[in-house]
N, CA and C atoms as a LAMMPS dump frame, in Angstrom:
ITEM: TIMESTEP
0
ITEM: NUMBER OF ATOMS
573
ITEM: BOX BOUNDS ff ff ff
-5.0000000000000000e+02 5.0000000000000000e+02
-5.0000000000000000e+02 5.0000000000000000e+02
-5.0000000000000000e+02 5.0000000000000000e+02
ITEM: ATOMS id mol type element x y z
1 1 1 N -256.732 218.632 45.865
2 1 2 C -256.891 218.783 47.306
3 1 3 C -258.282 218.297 47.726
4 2 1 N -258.04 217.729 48.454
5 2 2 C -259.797 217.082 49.587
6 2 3 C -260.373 218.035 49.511
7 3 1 N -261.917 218.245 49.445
8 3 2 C -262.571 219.088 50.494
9 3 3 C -262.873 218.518 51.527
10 4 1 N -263.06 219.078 52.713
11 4 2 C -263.86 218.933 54.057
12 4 3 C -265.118 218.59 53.51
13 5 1 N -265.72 217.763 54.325
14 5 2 C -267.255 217.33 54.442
15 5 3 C -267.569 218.64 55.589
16 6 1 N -268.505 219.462 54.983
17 6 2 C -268.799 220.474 56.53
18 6 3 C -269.778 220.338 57.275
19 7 1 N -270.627 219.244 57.077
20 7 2 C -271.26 218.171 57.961
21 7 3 C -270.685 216.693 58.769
22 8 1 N -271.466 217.11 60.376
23 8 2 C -270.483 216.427 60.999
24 8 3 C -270.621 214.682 60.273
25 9 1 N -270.04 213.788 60.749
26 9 2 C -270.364 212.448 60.533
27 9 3 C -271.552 211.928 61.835
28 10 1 N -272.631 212.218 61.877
29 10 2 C -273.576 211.645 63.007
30 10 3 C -273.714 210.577 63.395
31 11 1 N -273.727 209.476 62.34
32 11 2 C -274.736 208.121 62.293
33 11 3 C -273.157 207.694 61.41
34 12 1 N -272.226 207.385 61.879
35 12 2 C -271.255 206.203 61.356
36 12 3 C -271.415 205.158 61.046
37 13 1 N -270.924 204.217 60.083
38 13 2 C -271.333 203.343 59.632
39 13 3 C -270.688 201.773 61.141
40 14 1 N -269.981 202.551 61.441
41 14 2 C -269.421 201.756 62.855
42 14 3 C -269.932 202.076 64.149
43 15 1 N -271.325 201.393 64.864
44 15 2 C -271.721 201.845 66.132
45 15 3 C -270.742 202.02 66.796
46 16 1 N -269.607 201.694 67.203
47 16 2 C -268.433 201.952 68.367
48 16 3 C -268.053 203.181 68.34
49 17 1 N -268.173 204.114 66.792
50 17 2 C -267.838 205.024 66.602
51 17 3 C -268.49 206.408 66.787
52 18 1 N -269.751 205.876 67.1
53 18 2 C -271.302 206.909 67.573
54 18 3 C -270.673 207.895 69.337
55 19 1 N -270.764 209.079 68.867
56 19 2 C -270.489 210.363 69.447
57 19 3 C -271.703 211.039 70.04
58 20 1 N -271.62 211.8 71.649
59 20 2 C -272.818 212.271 71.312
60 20 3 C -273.005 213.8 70.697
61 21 1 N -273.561 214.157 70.334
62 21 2 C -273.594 215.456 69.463
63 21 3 C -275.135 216.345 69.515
64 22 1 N -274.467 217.473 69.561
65 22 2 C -275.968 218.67 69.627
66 22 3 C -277.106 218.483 68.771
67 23 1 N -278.032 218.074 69.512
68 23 2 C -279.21 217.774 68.717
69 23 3 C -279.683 218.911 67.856
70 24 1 N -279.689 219.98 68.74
71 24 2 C -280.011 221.418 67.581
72 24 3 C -279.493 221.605 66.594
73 25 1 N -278.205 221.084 66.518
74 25 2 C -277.299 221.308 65.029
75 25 3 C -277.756 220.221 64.384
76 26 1 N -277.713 218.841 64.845
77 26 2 C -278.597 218.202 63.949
78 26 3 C -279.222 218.962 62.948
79 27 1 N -280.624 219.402 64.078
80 27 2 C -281.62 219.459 63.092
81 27 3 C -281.529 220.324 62.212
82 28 1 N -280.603 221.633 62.45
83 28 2 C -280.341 222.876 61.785
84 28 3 C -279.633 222.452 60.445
85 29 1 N -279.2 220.951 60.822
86 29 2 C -278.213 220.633 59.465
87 29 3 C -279.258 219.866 58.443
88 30 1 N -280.406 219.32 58.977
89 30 2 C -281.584 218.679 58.162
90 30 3 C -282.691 219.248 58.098
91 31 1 N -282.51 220.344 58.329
92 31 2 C -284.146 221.152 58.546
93 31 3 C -284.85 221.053 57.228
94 32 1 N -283.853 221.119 55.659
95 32 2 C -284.424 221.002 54.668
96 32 3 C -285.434 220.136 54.163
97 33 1 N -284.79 219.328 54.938
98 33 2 C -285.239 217.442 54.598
99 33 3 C -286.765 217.278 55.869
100 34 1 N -286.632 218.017 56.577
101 34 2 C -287.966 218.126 58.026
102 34 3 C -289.045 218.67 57.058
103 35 1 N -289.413 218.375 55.745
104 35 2 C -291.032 219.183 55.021
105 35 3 C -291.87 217.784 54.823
106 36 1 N -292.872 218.507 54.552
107 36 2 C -293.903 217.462 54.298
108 36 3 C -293.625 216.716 53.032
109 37 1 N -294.145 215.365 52.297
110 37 2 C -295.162 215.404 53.147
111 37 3 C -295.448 214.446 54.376
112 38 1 N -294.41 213.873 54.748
113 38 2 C -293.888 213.173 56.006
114 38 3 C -293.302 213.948 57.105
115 39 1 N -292.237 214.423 56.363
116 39 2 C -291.445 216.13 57.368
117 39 3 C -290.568 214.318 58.403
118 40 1 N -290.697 213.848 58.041
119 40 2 C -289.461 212.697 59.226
120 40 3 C -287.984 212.721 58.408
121 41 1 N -287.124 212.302 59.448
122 41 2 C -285.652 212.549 59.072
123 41 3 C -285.405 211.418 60.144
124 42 1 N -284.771 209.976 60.295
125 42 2 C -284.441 209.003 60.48
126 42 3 C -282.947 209.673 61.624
127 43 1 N -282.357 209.971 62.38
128 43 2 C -281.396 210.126 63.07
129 43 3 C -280.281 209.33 62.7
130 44 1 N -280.593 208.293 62.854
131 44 2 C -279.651 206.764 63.058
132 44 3 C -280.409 205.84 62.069
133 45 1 N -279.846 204.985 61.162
134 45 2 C -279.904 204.622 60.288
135 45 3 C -279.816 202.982 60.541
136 46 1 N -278.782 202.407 61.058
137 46 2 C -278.787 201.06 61.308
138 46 3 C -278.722 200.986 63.245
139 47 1 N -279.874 200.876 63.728
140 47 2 C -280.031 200.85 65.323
141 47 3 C -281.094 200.133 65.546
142 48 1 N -281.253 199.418 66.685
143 48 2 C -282.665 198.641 67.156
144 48 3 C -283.76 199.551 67.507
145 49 1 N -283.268 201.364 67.451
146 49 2 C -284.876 201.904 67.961
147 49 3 C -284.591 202.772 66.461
148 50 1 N -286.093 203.245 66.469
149 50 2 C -286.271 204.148 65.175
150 50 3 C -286.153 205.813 65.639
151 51 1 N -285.252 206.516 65.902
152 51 2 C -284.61 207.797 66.561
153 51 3 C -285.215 208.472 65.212
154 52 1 N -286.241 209.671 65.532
155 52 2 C -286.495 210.637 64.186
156 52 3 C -286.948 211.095 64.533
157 53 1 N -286.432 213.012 63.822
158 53 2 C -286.637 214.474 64.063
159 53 3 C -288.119 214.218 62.96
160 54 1 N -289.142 215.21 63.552
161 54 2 C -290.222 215.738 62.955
162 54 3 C -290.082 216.781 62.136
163 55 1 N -290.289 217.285 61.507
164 55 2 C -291.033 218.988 61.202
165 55 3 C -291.989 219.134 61.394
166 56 1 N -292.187 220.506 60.835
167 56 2 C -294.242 220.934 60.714
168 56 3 C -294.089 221.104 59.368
169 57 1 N -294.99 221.561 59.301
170 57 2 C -295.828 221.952 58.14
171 57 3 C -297.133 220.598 56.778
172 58 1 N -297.015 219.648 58.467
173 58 2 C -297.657 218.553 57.733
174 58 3 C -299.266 218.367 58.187
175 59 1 N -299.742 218.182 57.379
176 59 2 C -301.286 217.753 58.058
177 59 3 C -301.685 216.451 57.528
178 60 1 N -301.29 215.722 58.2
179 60 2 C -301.691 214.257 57.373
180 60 3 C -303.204 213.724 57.715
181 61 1 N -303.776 213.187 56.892
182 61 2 C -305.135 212.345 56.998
183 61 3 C -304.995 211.43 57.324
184 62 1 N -303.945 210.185 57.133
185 62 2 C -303.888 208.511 57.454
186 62 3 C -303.846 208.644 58.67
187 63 1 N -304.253 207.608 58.733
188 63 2 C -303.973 207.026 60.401
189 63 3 C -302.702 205.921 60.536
190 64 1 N -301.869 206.304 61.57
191 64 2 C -300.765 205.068 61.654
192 64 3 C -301.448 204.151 62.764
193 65 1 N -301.155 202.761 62.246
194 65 2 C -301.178 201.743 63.56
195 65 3 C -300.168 200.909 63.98
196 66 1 N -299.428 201.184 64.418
197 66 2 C -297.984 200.572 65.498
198 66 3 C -298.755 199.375 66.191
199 67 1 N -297.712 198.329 65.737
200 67 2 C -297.63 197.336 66.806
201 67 3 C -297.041 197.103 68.165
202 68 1 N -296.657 198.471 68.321
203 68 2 C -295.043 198.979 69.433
204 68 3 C -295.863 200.276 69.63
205 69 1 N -294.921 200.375 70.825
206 69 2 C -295.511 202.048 71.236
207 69 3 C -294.488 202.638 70.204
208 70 1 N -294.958 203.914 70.722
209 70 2 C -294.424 205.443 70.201
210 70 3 C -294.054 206.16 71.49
211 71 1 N -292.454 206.716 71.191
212 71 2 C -292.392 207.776 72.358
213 71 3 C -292.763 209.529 71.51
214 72 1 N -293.027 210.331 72.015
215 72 2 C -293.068 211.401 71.31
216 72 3 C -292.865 212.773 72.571
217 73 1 N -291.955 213.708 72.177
218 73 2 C -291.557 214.921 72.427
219 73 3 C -291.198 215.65 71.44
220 74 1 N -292.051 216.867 72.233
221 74 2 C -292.319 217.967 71.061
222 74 3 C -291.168 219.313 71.608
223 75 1 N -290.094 219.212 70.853
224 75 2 C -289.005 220.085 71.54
225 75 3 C -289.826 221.638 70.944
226 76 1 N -290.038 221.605 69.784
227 76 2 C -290.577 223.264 69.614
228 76 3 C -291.934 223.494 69.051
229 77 1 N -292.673 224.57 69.291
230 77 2 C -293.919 224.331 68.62
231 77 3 C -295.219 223.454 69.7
232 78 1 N -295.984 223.617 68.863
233 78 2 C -296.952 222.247 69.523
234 78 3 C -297.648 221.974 68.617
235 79 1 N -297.94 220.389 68.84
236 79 2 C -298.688 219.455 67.755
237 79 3 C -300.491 219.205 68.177
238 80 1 N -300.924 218.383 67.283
239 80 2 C -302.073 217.733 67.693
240 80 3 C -302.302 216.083 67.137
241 81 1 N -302.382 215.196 68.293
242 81 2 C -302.447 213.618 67.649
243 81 3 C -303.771 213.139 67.826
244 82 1 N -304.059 213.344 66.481
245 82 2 C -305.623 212.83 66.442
246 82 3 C -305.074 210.869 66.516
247 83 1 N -306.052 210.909 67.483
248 83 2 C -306.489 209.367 67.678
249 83 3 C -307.76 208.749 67.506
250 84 1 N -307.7 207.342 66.643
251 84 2 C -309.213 206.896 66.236
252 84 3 C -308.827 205.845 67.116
253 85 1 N -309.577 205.144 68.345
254 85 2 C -309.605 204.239 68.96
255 85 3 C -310.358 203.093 68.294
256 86 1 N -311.155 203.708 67.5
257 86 2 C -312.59 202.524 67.321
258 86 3 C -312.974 203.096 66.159
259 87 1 N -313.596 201.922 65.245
260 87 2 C -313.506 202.283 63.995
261 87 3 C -315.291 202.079 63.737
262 88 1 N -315.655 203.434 63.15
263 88 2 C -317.224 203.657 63.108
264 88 3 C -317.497 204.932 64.685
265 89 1 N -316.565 205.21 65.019
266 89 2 C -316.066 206.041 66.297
267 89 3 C -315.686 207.902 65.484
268 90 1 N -315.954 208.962 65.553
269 90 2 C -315.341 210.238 64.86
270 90 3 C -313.249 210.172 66.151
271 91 1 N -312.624 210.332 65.074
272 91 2 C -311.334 210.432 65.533
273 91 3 C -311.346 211.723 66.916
274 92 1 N -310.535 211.65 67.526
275 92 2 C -310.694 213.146 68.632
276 92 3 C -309.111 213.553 68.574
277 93 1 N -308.783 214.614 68.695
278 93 2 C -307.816 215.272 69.2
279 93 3 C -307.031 215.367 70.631
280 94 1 N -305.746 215.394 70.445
281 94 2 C -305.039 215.041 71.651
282 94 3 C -303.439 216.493 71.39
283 95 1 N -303.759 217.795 72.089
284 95 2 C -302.236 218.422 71.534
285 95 3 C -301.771 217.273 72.928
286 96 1 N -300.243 218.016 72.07
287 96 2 C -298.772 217.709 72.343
288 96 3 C -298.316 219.678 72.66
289 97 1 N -298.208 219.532 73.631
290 97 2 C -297.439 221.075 73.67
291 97 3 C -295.57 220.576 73.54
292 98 1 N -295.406 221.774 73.65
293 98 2 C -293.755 222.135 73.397
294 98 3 C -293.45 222.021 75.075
295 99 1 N -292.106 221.358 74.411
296 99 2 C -291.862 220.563 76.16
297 99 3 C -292.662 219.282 76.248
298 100 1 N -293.551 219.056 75.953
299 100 2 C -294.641 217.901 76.494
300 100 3 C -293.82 216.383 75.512
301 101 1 N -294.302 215.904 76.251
302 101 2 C -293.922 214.002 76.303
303 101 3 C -295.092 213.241 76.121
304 102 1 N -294.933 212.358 75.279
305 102 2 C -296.259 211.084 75.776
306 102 3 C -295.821 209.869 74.89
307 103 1 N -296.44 208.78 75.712
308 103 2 C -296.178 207.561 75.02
309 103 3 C -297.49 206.824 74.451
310 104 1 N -297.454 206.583 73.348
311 104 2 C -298.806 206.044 72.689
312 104 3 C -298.803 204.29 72.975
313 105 1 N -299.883 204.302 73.351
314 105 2 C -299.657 202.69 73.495
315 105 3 C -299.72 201.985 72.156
316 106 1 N -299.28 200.647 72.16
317 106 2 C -299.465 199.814 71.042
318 106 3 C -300.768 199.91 70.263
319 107 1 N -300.829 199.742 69.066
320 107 2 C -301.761 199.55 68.139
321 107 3 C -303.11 200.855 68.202
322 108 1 N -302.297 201.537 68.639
323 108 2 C -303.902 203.083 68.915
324 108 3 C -303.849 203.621 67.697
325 109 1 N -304.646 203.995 66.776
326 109 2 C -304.852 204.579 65.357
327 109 3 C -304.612 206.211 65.642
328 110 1 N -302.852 206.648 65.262
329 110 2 C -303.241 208.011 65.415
330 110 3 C -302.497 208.327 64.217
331 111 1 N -302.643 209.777 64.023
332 111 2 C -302.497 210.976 62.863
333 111 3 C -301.848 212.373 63.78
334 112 1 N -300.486 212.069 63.353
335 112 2 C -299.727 213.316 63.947
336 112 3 C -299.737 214.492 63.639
337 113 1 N -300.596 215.667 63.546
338 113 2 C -300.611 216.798 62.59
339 113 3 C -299.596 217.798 63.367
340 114 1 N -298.847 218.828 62.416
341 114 2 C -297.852 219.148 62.644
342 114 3 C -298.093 220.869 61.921
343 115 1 N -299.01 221.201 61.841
344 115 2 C -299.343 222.808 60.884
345 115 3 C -298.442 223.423 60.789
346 116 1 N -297.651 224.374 62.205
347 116 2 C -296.743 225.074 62.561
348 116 3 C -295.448 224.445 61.493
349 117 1 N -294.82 225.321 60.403
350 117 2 C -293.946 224.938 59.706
351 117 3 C -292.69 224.718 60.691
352 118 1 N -292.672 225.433 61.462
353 118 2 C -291.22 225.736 62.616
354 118 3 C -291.122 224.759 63.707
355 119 1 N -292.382 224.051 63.506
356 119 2 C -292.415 222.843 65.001
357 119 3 C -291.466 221.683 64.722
358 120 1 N -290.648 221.41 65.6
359 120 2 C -289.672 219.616 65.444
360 120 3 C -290.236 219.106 67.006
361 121 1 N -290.222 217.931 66.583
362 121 2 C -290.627 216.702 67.622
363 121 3 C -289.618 215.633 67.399
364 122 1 N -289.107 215.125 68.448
365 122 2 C -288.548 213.947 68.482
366 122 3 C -289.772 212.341 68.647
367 123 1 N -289.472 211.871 67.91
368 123 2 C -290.307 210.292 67.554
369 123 3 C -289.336 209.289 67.791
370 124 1 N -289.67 208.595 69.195
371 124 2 C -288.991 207.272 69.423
372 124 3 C -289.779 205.921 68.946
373 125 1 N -289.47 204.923 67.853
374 125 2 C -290.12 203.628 67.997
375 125 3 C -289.356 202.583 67.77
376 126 1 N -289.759 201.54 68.262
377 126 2 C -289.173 200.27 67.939
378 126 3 C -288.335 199.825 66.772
379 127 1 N -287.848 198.841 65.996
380 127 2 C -287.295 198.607 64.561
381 127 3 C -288.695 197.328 64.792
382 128 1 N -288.821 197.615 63.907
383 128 2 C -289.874 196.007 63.618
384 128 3 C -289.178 194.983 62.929
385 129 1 N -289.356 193.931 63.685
386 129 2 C -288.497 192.381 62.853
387 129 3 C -289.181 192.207 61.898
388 130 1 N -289.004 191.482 60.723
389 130 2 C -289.353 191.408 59.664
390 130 3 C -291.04 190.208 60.035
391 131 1 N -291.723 190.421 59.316
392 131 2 C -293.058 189.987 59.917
393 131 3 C -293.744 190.479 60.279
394 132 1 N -293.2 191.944 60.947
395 132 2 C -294.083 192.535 62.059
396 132 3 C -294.635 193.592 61.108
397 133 1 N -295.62 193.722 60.775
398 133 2 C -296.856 194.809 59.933
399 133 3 C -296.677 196.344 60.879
400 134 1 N -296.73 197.248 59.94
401 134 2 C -297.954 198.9 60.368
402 134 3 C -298.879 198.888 58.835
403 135 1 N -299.568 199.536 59.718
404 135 2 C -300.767 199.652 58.587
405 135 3 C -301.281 200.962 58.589
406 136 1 N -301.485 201.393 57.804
407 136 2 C -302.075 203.001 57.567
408 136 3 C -303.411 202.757 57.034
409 137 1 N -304.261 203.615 57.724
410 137 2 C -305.886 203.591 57.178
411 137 3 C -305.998 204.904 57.111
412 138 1 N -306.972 205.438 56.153
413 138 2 C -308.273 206.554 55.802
414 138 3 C -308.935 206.432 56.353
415 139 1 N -309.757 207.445 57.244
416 139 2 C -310.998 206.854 57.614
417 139 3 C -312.385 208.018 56.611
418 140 1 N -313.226 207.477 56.986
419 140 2 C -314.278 207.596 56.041
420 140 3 C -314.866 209.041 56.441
421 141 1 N -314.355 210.258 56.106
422 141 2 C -315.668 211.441 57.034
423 141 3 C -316.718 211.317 57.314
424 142 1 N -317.582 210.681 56.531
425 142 2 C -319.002 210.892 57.22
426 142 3 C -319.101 209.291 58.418
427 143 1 N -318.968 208.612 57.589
428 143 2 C -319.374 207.216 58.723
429 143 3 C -318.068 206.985 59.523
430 144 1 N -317.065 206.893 59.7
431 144 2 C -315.605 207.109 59.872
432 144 3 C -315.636 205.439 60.118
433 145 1 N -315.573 204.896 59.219
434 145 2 C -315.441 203.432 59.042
435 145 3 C -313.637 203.663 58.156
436 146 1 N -313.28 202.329 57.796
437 146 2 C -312.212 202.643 57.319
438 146 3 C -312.018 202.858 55.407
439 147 1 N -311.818 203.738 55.071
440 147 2 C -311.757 203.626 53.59
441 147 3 C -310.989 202.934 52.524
442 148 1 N -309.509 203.242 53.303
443 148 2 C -308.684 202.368 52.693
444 148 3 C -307.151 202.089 53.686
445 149 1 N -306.71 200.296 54.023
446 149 2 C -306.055 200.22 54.824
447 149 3 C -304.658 199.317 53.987
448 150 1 N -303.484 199.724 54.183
449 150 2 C -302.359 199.147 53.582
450 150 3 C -301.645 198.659 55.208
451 151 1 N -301.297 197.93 54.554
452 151 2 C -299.74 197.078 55.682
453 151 3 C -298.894 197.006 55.154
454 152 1 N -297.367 197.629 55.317
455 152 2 C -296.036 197.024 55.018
456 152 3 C -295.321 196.89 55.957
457 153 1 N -294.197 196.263 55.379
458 153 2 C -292.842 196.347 56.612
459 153 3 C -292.142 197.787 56.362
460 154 1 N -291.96 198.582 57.365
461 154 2 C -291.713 199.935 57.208
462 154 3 C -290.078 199.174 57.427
463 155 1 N -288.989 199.948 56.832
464 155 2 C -287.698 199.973 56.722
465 155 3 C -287.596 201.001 57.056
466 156 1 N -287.639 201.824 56.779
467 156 2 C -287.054 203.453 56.282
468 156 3 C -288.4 204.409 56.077
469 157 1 N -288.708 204.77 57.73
470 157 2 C -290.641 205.304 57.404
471 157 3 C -290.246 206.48 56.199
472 158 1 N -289.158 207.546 56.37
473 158 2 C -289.744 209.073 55.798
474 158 3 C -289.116 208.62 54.23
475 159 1 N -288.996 207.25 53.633
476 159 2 C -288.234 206.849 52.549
477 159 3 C -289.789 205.827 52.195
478 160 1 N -290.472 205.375 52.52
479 160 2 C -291.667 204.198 52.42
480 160 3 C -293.05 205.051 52.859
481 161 1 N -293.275 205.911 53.35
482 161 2 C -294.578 206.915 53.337
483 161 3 C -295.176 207.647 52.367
484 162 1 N -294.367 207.91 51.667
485 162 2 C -294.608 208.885 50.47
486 162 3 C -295.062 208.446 49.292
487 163 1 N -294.955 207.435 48.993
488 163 2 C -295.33 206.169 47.681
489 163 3 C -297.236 205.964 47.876
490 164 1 N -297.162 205.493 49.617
491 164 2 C -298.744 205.005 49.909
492 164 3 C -299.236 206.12 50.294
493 165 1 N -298.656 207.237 50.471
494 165 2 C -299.773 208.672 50.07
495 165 3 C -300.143 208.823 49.023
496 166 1 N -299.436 208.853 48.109
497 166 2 C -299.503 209.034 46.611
498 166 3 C -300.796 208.159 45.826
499 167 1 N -300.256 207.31 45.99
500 167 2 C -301.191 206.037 45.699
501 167 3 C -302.408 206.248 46.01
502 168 1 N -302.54 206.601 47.427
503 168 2 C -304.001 206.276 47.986
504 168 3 C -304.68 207.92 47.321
505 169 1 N -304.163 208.856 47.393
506 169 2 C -304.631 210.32 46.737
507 169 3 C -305.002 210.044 45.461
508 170 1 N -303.914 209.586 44.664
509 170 2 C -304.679 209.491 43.005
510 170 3 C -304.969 208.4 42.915
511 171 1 N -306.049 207.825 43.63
512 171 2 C -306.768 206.582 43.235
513 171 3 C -308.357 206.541 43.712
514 172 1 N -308.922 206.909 42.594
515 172 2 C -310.353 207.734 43.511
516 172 3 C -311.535 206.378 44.049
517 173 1 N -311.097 204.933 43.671
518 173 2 C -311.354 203.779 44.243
519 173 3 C -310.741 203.41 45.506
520 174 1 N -309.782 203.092 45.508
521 174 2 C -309.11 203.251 47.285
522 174 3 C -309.635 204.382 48.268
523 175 1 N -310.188 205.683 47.454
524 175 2 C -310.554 206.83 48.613
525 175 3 C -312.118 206.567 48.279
526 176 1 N -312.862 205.535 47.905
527 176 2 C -314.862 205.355 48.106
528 176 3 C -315.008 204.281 49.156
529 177 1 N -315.663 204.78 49.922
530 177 2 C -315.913 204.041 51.331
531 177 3 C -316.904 203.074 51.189
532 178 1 N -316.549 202.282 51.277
533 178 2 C -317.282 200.634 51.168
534 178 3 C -318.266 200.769 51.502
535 179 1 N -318.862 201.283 52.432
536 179 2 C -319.415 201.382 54.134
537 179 3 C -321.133 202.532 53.668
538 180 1 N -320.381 203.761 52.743
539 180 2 C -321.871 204.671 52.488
540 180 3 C -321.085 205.387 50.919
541 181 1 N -320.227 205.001 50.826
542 181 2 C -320.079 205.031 49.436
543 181 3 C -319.57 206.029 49.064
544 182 1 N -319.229 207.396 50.309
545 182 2 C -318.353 208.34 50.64
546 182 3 C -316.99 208.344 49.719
547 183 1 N -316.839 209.79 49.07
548 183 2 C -315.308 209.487 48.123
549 183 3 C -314.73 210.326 48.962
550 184 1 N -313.598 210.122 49.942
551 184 2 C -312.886 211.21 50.655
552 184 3 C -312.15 211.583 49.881
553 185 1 N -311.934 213.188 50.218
554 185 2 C -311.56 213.922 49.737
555 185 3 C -310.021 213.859 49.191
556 186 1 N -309.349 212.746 50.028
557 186 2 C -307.638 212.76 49.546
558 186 3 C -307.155 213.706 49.988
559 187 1 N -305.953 213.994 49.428
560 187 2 C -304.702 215.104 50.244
561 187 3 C -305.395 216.159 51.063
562 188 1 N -306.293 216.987 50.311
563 188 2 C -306.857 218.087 51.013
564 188 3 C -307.488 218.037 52.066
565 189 1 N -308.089 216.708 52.417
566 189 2 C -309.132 216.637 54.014
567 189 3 C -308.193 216.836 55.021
568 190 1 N -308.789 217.778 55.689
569 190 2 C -308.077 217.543 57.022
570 190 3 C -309.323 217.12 58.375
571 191 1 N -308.824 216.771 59.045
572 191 2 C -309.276 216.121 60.33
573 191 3 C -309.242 217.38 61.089
């Protein structure tokens, strides 16, 4: 005898076949998958925008740089998006309350921190055509120059983030700042 799948089908492999469906159950059905150290969960899988539930419980150090905006709503909880505009600049803080909306413009260096384990945010962005770069930087604590900066083609962010954390944490050359010779601290710094 079959079993039932007791998860709905969300993201069909046939767009014609896309339903709309309770976002809360969504997330209630992926909440597992919402942890650090990304805490992203992809909605829709093959679409021209990048649709993805947040969690909390993340405090990230990198900085993302989008060539595309970012939409961001914070359905529960509230966040804080540190933004580095300028590099040799100290990053500043920007919350996101619960309920609250904002759109990041193109190419602004920010760091979504997410503490509150219970917080979800919805993250709208672009699909990038192949060519089109993000780049993640460290910045330096004391001089806040950049420490260490990667570019890929993101496919699949909460599937391609986790590799260049890794990397850049246990590599105590990628985390010494060119600039004053600063070894940041890796996973543990927070902003």
């Amino acid at each position: 005898m079959m079993q039932e799948n007791p998860m709905p089908e969300y993201d069909p492999a046939d767009a014609t076949a896309r339903r709309p469906f309770a976002l809360m159950q969504w997330i209630d059905d992926h909440r597992a998958e919402l942890t650090p150290p990304v805490a992203n969960k992809q909605v829709f899988r093959e679409a021209d925008m990048v649709i993805m539930m947040v969690g909390g419980g993340n405090e990230r150090n990198d900085f993302h740089e989008d060539p595309r905006e970012e939409f961001f709503y914070q359905l529960k909880g509230d966040m804080s998006l540190w933004l580095w505009p300028e590099e040799g600049s100290a990053p500043f803080e920007m919350p996101i309350r619960e309920g609250e909306i904002y759109l990041l413009p193109p190419n602004l260096k920010h760091s979504p921190q997410r503490p509150d384990p219970d917080s979800i945010g919805l993250v709208v962005e672009y699909q990038r055509p192949l060519g089109e770069l993000d780049a993640f930087e460290w910045p330096c604590p004391t001089c806040h120059r950049v420490v260490h900066r990667v570019e890929i083609q993101v496919q699949a962010i909460d599937k391609d983030l986790p590799p260049l954390f890794a990397a850049f944490h246990g590599d105590e050359t990628a985390r010494t700042c060119a600039s004053c010779g600063t070894v940041h601290p890796g996973k543990e710094y927070r902003l």
